[in-house]
mmCIF file as Biopython writes it, N, C-alpha, C and O atoms, coordinates in Angstrom:
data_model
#
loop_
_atom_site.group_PDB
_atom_site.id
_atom_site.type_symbol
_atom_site.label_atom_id
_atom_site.label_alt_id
_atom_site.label_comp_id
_atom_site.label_asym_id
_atom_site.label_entity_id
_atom_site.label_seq_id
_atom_site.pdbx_PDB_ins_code
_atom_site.Cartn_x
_atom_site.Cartn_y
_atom_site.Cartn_z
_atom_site.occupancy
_atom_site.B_iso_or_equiv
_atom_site.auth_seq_id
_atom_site.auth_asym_id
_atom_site.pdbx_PDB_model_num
ATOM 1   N N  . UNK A ? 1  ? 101.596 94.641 104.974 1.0 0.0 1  A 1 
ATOM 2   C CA . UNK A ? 1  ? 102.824 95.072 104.382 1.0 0.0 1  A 1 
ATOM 3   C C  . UNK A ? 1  ? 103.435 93.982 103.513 1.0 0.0 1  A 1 
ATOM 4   O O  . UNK A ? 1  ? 103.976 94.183 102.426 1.0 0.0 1  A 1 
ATOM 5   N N  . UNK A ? 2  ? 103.298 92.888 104.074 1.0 0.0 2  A 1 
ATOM 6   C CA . UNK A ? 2  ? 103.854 91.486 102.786 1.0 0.0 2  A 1 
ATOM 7   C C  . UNK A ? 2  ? 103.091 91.529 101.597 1.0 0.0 2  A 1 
ATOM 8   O O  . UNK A ? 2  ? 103.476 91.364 100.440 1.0 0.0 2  A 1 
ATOM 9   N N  . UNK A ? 3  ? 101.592 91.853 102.171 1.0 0.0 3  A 1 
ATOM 10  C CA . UNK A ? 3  ? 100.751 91.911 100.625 1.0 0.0 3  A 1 
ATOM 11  C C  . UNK A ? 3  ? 101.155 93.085 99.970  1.0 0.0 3  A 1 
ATOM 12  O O  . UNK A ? 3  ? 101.264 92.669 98.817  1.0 0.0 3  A 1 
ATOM 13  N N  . UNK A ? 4  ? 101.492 94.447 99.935  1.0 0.0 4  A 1 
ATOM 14  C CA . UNK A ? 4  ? 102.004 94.864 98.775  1.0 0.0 4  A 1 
ATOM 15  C C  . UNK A ? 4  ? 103.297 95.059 98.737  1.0 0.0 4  A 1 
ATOM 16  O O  . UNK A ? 4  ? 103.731 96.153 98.376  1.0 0.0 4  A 1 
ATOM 17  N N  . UNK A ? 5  ? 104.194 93.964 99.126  1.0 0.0 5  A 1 
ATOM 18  C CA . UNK A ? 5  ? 105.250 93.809 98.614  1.0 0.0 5  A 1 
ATOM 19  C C  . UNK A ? 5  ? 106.987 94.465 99.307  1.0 0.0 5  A 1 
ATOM 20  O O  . UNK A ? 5  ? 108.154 94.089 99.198  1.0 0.0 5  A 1 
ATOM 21  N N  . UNK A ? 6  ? 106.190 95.735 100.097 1.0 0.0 6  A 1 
ATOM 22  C CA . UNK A ? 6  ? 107.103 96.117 100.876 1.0 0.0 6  A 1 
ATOM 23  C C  . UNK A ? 6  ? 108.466 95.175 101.780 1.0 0.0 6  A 1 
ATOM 24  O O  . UNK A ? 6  ? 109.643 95.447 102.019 1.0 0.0 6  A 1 
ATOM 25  N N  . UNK A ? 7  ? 107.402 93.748 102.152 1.0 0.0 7  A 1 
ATOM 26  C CA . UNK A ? 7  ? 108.603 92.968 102.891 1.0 0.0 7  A 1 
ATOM 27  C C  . UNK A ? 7  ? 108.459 91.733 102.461 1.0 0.0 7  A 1 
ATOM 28  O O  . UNK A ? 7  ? 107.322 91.290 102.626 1.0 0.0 7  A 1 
ATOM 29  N N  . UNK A ? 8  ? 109.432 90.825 101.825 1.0 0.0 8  A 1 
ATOM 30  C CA . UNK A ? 8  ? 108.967 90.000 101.004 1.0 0.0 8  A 1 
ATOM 31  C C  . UNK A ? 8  ? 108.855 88.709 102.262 1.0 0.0 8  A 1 
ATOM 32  O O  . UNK A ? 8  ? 108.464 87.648 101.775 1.0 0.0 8  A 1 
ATOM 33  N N  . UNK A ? 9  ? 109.100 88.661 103.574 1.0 0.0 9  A 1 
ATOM 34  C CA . UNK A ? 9  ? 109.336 87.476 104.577 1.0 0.0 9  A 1 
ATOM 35  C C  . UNK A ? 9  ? 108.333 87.932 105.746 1.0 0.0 9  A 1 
ATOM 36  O O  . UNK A ? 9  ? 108.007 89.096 105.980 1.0 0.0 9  A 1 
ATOM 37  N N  . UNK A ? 10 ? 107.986 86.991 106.309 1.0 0.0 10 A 1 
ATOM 38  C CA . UNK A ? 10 ? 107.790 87.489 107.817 1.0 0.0 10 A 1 
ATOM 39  C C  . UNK A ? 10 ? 109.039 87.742 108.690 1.0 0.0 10 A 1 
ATOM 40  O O  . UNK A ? 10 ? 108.961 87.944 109.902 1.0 0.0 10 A 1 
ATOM 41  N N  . UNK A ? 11 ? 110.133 87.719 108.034 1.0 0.0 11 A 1 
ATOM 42  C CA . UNK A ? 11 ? 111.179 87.724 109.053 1.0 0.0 11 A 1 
ATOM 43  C C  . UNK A ? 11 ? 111.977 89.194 108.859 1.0 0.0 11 A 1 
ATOM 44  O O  . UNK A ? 11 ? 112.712 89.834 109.610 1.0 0.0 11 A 1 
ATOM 45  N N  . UNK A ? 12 ? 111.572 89.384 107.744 1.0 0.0 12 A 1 
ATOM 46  C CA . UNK A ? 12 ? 111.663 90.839 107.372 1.0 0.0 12 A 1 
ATOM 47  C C  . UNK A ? 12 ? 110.996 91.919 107.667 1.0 0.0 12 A 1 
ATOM 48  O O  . UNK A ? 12 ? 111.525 93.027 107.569 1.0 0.0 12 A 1 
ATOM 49  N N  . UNK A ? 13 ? 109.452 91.716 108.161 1.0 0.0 13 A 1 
ATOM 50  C CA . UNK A ? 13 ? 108.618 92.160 108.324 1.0 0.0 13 A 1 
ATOM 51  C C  . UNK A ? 13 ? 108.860 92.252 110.200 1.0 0.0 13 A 1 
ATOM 52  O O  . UNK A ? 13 ? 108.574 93.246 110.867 1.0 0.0 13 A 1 
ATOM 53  N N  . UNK A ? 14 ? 109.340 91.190 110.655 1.0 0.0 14 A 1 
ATOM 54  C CA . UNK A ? 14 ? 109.147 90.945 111.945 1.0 0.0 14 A 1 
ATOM 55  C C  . UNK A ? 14 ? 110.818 91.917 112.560 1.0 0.0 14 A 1 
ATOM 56  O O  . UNK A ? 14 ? 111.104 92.388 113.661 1.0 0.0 14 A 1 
ATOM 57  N N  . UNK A ? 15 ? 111.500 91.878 111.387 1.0 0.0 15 A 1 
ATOM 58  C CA . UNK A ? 15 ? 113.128 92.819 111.860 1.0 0.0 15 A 1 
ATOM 59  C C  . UNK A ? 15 ? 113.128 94.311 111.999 1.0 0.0 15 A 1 
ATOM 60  O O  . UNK A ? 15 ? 113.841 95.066 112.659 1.0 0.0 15 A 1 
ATOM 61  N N  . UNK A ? 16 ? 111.696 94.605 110.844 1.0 0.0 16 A 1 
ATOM 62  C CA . UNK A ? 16 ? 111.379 95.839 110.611 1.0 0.0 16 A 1 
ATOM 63  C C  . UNK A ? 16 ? 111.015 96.596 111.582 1.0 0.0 16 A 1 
ATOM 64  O O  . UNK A ? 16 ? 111.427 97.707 111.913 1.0 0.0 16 A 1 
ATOM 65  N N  . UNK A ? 17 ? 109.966 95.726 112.160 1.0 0.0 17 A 1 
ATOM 66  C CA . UNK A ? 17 ? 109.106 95.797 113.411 1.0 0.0 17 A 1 
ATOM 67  C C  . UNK A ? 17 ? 109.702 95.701 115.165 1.0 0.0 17 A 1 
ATOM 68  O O  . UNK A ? 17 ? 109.042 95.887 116.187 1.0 0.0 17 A 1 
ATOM 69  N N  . UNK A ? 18 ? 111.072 95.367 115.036 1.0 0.0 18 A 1 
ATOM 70  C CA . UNK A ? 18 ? 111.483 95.115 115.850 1.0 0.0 18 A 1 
ATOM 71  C C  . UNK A ? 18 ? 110.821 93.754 116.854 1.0 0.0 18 A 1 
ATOM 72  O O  . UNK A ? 18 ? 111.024 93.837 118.065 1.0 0.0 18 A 1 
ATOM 73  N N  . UNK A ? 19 ? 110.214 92.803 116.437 1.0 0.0 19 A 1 
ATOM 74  C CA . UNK A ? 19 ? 109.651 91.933 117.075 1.0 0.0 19 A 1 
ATOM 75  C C  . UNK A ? 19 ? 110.470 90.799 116.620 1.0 0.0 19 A 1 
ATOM 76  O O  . UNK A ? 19 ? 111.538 90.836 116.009 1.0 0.0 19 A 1 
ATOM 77  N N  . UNK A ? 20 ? 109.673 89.614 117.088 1.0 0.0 20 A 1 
ATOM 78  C CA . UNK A ? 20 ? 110.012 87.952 116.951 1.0 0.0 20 A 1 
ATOM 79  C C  . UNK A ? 20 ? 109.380 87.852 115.271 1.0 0.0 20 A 1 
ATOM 80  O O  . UNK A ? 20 ? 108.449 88.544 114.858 1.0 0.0 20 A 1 
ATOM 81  N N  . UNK A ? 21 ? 110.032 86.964 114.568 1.0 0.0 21 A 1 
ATOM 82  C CA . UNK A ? 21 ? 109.181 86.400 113.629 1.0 0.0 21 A 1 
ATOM 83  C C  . UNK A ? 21 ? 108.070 85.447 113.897 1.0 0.0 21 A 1 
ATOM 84  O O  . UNK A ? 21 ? 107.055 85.435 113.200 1.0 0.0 21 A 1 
ATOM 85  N N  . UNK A ? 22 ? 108.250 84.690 114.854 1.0 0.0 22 A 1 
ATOM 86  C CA . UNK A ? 22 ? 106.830 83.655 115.776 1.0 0.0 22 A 1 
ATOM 87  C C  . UNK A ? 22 ? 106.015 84.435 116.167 1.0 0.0 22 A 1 
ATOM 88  O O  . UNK A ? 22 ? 104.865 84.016 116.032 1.0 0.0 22 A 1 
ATOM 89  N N  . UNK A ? 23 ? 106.157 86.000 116.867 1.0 0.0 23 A 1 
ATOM 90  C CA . UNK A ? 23 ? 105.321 86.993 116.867 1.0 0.0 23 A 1 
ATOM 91  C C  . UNK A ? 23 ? 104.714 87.186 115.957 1.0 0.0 23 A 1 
ATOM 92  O O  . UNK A ? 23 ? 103.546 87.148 116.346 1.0 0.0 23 A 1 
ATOM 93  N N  . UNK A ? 24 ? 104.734 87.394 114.863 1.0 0.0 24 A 1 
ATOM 94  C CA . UNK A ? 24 ? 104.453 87.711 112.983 1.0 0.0 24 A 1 
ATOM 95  C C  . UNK A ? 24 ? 103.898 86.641 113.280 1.0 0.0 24 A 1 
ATOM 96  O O  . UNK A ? 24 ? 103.187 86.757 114.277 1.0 0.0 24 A 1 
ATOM 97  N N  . UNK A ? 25 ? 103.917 85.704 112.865 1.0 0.0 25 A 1 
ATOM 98  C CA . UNK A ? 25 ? 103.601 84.568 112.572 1.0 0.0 25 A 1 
ATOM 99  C C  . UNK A ? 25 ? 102.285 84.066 113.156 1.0 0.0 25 A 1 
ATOM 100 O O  . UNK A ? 25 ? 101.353 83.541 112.546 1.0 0.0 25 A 1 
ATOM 101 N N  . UNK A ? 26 ? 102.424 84.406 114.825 1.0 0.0 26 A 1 
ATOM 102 C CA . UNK A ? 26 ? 101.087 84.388 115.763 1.0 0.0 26 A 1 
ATOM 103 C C  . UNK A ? 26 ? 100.313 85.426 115.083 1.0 0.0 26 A 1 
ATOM 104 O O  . UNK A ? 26 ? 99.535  84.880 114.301 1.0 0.0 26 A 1 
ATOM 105 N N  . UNK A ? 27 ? 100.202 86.773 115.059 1.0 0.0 27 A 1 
ATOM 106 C CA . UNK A ? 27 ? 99.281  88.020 114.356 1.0 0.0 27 A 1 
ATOM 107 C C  . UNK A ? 27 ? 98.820  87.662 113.123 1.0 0.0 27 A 1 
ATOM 108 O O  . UNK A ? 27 ? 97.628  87.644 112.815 1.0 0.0 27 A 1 
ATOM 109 N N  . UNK A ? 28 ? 99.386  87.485 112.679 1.0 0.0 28 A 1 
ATOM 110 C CA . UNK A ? 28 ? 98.983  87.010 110.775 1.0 0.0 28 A 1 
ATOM 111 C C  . UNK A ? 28 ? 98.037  85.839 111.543 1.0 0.0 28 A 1 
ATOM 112 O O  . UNK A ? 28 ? 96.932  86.372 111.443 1.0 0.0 28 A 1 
ATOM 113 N N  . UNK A ? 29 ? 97.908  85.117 111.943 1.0 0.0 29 A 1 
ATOM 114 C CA . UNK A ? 29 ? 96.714  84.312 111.640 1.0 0.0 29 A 1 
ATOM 115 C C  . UNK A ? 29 ? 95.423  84.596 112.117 1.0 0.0 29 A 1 
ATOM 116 O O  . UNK A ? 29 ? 94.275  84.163 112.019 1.0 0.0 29 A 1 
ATOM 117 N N  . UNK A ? 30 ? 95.951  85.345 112.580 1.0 0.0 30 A 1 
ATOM 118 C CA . UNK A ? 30 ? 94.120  86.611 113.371 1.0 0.0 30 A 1 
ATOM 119 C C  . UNK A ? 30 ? 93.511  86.844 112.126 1.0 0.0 30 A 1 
ATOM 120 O O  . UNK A ? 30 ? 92.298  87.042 112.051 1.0 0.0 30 A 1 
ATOM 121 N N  . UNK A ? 31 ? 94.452  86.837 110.867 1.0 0.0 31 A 1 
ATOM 122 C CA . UNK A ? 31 ? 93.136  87.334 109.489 1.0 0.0 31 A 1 
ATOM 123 C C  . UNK A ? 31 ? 92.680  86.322 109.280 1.0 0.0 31 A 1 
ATOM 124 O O  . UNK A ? 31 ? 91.926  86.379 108.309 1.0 0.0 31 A 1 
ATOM 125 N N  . UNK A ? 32 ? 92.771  85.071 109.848 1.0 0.0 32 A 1 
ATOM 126 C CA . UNK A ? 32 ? 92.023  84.083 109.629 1.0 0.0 32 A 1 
ATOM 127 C C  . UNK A ? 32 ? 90.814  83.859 110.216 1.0 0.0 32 A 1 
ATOM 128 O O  . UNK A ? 32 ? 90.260  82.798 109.926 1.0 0.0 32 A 1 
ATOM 129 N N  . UNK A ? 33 ? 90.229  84.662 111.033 1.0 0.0 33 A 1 
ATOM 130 C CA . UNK A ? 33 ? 89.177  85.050 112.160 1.0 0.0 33 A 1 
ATOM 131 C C  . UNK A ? 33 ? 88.247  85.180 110.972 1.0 0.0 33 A 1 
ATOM 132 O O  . UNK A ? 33 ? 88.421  85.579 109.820 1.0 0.0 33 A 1 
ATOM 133 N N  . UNK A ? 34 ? 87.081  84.658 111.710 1.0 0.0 34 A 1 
ATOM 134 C CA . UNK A ? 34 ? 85.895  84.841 110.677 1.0 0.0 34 A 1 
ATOM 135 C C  . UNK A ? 34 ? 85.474  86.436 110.560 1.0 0.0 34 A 1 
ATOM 136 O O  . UNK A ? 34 ? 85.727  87.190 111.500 1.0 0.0 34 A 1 
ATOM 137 N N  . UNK A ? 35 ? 84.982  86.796 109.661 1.0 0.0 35 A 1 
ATOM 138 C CA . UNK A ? 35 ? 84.735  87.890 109.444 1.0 0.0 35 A 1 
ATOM 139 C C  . UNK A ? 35 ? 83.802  88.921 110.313 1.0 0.0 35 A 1 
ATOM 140 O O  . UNK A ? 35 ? 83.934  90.142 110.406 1.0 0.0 35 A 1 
ATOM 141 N N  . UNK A ? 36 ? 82.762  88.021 110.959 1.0 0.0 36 A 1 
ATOM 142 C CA . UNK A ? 36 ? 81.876  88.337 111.909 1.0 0.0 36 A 1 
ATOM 143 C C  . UNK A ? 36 ? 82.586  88.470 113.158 1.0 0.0 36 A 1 
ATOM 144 O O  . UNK A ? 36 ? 82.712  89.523 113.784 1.0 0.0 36 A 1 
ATOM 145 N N  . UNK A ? 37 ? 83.070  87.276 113.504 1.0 0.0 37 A 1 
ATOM 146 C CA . UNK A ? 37 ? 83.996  87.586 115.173 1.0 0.0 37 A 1 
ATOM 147 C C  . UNK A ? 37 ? 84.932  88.767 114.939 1.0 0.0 37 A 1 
ATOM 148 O O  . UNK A ? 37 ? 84.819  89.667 115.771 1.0 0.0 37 A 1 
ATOM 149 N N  . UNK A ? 38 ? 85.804  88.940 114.006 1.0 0.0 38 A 1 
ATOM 150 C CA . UNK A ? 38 ? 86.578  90.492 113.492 1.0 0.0 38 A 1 
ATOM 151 C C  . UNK A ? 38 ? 85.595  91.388 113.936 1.0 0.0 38 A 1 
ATOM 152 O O  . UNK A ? 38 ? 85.963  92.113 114.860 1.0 0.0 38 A 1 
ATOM 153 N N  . UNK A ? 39 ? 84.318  91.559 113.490 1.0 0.0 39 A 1 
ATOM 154 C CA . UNK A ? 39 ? 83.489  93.192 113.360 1.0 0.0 39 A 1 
ATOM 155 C C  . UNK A ? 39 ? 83.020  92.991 114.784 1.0 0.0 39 A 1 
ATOM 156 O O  . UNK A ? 39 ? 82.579  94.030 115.275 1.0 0.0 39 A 1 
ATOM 157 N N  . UNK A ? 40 ? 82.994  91.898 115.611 1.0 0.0 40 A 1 
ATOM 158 C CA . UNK A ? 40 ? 82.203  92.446 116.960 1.0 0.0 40 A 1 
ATOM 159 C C  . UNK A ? 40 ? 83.421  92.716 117.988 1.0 0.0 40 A 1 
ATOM 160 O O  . UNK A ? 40 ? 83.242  93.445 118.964 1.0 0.0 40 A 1 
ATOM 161 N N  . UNK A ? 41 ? 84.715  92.074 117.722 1.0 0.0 41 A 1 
ATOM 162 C CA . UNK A ? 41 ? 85.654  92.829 118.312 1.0 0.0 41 A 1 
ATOM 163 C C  . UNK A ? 41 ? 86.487  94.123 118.196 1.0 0.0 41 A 1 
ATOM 164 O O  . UNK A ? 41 ? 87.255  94.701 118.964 1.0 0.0 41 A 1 
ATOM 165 N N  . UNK A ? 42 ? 85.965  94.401 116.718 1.0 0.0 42 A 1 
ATOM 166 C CA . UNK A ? 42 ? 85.948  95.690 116.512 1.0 0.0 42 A 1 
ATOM 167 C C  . UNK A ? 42 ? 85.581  96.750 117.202 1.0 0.0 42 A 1 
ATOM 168 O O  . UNK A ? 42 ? 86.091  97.838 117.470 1.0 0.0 42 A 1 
ATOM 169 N N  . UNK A ? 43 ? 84.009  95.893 117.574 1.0 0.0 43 A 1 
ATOM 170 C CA . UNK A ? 43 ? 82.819  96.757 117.529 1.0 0.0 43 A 1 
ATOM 171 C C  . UNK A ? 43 ? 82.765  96.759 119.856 1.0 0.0 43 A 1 
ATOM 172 O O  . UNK A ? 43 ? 82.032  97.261 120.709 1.0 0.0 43 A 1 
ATOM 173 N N  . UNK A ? 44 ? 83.853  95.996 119.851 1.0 0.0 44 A 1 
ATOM 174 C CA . UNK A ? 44 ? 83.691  96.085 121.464 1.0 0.0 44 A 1 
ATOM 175 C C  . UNK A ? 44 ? 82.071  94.533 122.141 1.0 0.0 44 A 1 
ATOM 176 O O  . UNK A ? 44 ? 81.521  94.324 123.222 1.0 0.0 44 A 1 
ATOM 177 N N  . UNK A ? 45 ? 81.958  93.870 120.694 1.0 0.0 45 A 1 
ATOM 178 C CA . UNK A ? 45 ? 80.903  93.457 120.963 1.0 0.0 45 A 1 
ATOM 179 C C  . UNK A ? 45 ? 81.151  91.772 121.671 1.0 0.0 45 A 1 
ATOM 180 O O  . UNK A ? 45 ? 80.323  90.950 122.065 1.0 0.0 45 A 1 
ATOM 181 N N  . UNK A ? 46 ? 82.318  91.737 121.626 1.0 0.0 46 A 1 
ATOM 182 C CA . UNK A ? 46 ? 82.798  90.181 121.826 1.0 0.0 46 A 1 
ATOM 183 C C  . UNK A ? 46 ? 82.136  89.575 122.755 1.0 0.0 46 A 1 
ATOM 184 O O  . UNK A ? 46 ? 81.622  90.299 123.609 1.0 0.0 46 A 1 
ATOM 185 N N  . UNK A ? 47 ? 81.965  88.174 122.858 1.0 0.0 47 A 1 
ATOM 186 C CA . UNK A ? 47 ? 81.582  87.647 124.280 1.0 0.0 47 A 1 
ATOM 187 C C  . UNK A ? 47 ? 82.933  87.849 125.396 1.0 0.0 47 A 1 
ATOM 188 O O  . UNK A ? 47 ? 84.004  88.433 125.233 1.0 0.0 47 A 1 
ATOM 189 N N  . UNK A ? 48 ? 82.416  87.151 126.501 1.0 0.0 48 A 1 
ATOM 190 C CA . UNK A ? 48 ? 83.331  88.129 128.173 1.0 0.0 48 A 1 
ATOM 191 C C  . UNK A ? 48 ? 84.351  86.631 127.573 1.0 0.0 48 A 1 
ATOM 192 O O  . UNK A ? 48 ? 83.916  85.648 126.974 1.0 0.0 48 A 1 
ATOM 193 N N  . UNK A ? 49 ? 85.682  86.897 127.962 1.0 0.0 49 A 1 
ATOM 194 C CA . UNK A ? 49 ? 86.481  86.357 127.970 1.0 0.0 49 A 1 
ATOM 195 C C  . UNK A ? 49 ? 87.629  85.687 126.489 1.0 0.0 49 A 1 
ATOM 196 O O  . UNK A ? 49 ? 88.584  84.915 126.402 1.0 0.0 49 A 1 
ATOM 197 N N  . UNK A ? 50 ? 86.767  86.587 125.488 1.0 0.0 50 A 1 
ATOM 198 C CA . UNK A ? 50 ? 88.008  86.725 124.574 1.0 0.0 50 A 1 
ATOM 199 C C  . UNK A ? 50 ? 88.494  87.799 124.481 1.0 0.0 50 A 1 
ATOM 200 O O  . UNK A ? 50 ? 87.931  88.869 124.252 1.0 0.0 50 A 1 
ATOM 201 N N  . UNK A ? 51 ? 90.264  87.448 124.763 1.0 0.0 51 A 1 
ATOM 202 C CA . UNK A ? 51 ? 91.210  88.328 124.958 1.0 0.0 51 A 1 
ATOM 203 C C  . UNK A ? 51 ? 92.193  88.078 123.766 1.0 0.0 51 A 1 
ATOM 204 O O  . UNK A ? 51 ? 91.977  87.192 122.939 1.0 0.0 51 A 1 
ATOM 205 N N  . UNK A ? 52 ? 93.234  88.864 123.721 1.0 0.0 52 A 1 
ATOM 206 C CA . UNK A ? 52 ? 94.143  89.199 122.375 1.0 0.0 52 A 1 
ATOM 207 C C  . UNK A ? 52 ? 95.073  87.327 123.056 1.0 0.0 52 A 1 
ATOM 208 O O  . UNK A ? 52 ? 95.367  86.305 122.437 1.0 0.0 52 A 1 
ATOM 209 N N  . UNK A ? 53 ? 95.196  87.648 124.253 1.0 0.0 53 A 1 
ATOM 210 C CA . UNK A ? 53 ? 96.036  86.439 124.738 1.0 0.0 53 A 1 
ATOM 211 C C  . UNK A ? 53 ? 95.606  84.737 124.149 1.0 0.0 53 A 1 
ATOM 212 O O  . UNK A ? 53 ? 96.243  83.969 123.428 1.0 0.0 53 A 1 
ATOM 213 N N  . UNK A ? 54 ? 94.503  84.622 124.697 1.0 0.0 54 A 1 
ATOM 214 C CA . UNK A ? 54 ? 93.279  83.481 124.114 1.0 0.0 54 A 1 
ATOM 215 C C  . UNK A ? 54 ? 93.102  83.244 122.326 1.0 0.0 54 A 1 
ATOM 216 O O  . UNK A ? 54 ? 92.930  82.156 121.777 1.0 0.0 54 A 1 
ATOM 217 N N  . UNK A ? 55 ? 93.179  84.280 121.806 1.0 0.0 55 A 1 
ATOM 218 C CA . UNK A ? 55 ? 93.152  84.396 120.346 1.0 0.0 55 A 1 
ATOM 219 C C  . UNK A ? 55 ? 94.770  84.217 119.655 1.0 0.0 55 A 1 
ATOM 220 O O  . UNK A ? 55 ? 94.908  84.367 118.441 1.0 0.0 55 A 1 
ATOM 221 N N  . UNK A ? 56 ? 95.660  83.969 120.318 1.0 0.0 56 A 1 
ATOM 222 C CA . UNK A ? 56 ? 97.051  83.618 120.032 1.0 0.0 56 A 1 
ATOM 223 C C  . UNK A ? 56 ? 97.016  82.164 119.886 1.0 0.0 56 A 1 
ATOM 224 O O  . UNK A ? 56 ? 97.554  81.497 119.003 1.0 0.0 56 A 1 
ATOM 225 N N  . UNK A ? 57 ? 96.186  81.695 121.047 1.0 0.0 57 A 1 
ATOM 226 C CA . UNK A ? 57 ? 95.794  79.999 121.074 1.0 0.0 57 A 1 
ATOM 227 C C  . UNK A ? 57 ? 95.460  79.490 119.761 1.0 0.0 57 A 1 
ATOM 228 O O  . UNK A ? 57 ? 95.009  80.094 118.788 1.0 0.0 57 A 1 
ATOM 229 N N  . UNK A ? 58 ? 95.722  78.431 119.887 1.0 0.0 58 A 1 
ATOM 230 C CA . UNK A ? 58 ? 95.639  77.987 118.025 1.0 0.0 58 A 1 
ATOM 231 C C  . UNK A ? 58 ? 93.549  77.921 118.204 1.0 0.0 58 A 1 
ATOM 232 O O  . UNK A ? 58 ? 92.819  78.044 119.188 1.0 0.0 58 A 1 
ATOM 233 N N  . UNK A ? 59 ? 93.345  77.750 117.177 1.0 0.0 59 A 1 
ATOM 234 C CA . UNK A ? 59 ? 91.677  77.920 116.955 1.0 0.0 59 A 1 
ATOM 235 C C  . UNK A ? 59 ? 91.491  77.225 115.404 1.0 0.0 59 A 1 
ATOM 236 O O  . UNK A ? 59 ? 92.185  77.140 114.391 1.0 0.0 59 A 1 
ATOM 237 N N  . UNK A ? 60 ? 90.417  76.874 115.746 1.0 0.0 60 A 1 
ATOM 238 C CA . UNK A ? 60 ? 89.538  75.967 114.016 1.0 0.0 60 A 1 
ATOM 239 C C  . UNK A ? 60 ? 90.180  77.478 112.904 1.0 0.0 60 A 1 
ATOM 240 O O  . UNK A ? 60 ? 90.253  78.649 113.277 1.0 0.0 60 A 1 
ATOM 241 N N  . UNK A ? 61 ? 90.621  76.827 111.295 1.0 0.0 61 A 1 
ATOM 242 C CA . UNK A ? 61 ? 90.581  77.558 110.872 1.0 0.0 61 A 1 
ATOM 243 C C  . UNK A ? 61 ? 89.309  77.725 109.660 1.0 0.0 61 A 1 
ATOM 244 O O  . UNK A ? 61 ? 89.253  78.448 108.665 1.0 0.0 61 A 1 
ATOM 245 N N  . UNK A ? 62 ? 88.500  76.888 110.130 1.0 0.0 62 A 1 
ATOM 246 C CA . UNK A ? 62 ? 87.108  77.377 108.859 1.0 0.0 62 A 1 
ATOM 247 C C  . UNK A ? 62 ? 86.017  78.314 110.218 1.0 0.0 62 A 1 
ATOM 248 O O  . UNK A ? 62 ? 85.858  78.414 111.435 1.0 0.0 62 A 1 
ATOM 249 N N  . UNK A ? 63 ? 85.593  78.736 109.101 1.0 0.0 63 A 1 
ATOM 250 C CA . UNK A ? 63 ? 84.960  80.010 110.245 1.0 0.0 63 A 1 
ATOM 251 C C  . UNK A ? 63 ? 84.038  79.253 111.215 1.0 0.0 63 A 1 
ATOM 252 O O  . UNK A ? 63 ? 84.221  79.215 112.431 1.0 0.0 63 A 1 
ATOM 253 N N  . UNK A ? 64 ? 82.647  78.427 110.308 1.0 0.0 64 A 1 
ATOM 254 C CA . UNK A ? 64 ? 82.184  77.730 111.024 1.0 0.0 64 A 1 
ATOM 255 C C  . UNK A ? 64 ? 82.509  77.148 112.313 1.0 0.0 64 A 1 
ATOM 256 O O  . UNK A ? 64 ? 81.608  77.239 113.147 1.0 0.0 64 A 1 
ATOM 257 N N  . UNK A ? 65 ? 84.038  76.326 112.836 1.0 0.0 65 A 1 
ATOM 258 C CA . UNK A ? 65 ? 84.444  75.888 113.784 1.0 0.0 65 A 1 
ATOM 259 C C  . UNK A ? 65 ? 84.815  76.835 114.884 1.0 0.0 65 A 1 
ATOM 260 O O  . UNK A ? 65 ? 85.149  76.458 116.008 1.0 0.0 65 A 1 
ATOM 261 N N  . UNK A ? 66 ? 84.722  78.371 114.412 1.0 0.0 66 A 1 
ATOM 262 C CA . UNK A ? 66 ? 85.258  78.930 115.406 1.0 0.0 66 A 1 
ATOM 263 C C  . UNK A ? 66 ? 84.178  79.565 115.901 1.0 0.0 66 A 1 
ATOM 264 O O  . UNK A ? 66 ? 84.305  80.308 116.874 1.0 0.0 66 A 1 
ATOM 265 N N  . UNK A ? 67 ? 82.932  79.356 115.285 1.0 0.0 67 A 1 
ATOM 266 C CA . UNK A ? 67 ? 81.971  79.855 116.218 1.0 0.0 67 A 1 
ATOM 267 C C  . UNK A ? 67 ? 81.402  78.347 117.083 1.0 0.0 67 A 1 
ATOM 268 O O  . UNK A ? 67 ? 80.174  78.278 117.021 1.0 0.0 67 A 1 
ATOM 269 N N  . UNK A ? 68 ? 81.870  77.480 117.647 1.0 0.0 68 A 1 
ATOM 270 C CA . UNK A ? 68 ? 81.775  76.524 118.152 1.0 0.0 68 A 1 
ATOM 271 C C  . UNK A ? 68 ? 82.433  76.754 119.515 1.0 0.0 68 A 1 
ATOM 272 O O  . UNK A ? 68 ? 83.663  76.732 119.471 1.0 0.0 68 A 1 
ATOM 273 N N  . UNK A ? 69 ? 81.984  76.930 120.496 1.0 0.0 69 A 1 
ATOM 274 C CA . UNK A ? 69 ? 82.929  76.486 121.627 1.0 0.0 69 A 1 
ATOM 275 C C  . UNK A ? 69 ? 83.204  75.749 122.022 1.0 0.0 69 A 1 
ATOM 276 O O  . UNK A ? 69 ? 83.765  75.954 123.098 1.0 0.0 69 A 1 
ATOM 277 N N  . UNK A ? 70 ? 83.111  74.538 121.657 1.0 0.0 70 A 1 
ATOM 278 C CA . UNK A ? 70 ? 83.741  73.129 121.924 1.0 0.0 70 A 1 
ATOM 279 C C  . UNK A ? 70 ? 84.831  72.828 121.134 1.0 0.0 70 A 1 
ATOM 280 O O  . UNK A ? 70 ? 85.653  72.044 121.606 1.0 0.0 70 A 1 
ATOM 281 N N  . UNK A ? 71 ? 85.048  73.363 119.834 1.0 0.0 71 A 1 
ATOM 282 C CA . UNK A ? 71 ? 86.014  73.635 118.580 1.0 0.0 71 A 1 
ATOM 283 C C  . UNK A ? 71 ? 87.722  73.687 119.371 1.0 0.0 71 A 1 
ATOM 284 O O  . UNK A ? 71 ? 88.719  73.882 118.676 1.0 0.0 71 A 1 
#
């Protein structure tokens, strides 16, 4: 919704929504997920123990690092 323009803030976006803006703020960086880890959690394919909770945790942001588990 920020990308076409509808809400020009996350804080606007986050008032709209009735949430936190730090909420916004945590979600928006999930598009930073490599593109592959996106389609297998899509796809139900994830490894055991990534949860929506765990993925709030800060994480590498080049894709490479996040397929690292030591990362």
């Amino acid at each position: 919704m920020i990308e076409t323009g509808r809400f020009a803030t996350i804080n606007e976006l986050a008032a709209a929504e009735k949430i936190t803006s730090s909420y916004v703020s945590r979600l928006l960086r999930l598009t930073l997920l490599a593109p592959n880890i996106v389609e297998a959690i899509l796809d139900g394919r994830q490894p055991d123990g990534v949860t929506l909770p765990g993925l709030m945790e800060p994480f590498p942001l080049t894709w490479e690092r996040q397929h690292d588990p030591q990362a």
